[in-house]
GULUM-700372 format. One line per field, with one value per residue: residue number from 1; x, y, z of N, C-alpha, C in turn. Coordinates in steps of 0.2 Angstrom, whole numbers, plus 5000, padded with zeros to 4 digits. Atoms other than C-alpha are relative to their C-alpha. Last residue first. Layout:
N
nr <- c(NUM ...)
npx <- c(X ...)
npy <- c(Y ...)
npz <- c(Z ...)
capx <- c(X ...)
capy <- c(Y ...)
capz <- c(Z ...)
cpx <- c(X ...)
cpy <- c(Y ...)
cpz <- c(Z ...)
//
This chain:
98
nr <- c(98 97 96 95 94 93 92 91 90 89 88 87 86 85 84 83 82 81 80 79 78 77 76 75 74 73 72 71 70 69 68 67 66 65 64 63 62 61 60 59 58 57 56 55 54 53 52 51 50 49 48 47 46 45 44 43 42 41 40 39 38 37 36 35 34 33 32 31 30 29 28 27 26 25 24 23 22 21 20 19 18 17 16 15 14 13 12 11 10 9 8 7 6 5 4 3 2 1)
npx <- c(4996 5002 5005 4994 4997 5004 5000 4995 4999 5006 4996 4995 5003 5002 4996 4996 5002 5001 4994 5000 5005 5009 5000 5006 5003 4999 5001 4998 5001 4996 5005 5004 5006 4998 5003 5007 5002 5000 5003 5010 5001 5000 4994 4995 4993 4996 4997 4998 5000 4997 4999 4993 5001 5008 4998 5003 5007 5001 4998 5003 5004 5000 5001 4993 4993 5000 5004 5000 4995 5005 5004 4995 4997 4998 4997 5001 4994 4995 4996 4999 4998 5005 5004 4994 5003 5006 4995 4995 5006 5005 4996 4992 4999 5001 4996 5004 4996 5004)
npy <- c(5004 5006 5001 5000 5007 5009 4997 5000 5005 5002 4999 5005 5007 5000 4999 5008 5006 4998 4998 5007 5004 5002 5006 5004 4996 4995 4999 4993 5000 5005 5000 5006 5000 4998 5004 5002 4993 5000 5006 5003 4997 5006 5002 4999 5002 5002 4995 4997 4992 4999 4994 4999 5003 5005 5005 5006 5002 5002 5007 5002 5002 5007 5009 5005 4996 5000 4995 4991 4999 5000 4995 4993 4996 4992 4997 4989 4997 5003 4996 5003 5009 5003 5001 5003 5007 5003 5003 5008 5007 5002 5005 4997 4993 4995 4993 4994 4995 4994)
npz <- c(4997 4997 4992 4996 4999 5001 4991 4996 5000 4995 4994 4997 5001 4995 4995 4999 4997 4993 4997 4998 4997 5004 5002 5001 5004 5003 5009 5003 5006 5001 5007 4999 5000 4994 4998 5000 4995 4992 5000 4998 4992 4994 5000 4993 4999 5005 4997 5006 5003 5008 5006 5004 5004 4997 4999 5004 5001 4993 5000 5003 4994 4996 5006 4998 4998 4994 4999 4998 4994 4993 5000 4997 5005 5002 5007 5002 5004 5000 5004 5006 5002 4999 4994 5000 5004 4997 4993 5000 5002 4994 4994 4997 5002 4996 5003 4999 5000 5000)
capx <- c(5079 5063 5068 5083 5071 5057 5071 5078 5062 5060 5078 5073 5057 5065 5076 5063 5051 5064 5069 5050 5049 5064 5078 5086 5091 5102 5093 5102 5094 5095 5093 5100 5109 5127 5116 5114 5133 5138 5129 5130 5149 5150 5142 5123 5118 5100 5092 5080 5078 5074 5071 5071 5056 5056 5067 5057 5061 5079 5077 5072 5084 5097 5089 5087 5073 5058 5057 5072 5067 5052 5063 5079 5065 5058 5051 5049 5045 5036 5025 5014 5014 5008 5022 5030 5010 5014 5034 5026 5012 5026 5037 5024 5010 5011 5006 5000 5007 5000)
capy <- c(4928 4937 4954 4951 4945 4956 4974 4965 4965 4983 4984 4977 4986 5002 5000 4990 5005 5019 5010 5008 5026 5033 5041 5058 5058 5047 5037 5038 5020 5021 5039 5041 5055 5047 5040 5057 5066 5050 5049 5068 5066 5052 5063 5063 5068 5074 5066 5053 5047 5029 5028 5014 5020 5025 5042 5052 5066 5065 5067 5082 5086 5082 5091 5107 5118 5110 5111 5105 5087 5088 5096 5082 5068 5057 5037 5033 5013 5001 5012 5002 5013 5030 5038 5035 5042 5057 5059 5057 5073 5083 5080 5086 5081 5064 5050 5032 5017 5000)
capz <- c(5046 5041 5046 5033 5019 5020 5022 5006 4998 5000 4993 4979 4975 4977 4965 4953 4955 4951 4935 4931 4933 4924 4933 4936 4951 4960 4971 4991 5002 5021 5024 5044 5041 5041 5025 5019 5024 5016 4998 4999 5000 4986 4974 4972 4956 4962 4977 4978 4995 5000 5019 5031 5047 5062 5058 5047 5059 5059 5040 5043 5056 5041 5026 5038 5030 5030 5011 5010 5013 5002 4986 4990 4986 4997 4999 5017 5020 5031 5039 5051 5064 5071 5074 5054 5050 5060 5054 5037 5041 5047 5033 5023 5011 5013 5000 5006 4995 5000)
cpx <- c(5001 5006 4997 4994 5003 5005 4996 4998 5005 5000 4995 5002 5005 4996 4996 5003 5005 4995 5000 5009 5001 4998 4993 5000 5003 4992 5002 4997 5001 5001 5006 4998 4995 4993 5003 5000 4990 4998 5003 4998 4994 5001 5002 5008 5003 5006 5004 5005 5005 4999 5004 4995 5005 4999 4995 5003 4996 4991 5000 4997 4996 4995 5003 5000 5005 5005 4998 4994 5001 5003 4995 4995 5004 5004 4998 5002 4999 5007 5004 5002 4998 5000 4996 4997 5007 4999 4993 5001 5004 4995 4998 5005 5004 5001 4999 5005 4993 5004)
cpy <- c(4999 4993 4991 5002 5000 4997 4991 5000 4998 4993 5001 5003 4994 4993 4998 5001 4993 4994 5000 4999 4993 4998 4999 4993 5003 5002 5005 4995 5008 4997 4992 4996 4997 5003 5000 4996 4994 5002 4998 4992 5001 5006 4998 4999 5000 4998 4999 5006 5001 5007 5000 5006 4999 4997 4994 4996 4996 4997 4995 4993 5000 5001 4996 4994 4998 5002 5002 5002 5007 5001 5000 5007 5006 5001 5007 5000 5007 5004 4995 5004 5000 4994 4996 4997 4996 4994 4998 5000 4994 4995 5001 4996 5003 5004 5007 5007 5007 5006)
cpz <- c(5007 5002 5001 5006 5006 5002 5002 5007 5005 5002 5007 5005 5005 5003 5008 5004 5001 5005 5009 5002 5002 5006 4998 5001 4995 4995 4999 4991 4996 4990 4998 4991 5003 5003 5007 5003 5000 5004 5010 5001 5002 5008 5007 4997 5006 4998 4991 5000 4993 4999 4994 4997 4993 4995 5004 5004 4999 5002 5006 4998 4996 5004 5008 4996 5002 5002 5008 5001 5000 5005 5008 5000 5004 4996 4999 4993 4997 4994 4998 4993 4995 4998 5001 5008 5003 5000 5004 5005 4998 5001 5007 5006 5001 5001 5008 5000 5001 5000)
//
């Protein structure tokens, strides 16, 4: 089930309130609350897939030092974007269910 939410207020509600199994954001949602890391603090609760432009490998540490368990570069197609996130949704499945 994919529920859409409007701000990083409203995710860190829904993250609080349970059964969330996964944050997928873009570098525009995070800014837009002004700090990218206490932003990203906020999500924490649950993994996190974040889009983000041409990361370079300092954005890919600064973010996952972060918390953010998954950096996609942007751009990317759709079905691209689905399989990424697919497999590493999977992954979370496999390694809770060991």
């Amino acid at each position: 089930t994919l529920i859409a939410a409007g701000s990083i207020e409203e995710a860190a509600e829904m993250i609080e309130a349970g059964g969330v199994q996964r944050v997928v954001t873009d570098e525009a949602t995070i800014a837009m609350d002004g700090d990218v890391d206490a932003a990203i603090g906020r999500l924490a609760g649950a993994p996190m897939s974040l889009l983000w432009t041409k990361p370079d490998t300092a954005d890919r540490s600064r973010l996952t030092g972060a918390g953010v368990d998954q950096v996609i570069a942007k751009p990317i197609a759709g079905a691209a974007l689905v399989q990424t996130i697919v497999s590493v949704a999977q992954n979370d499945v496999d390694s809770r269910a060991a």
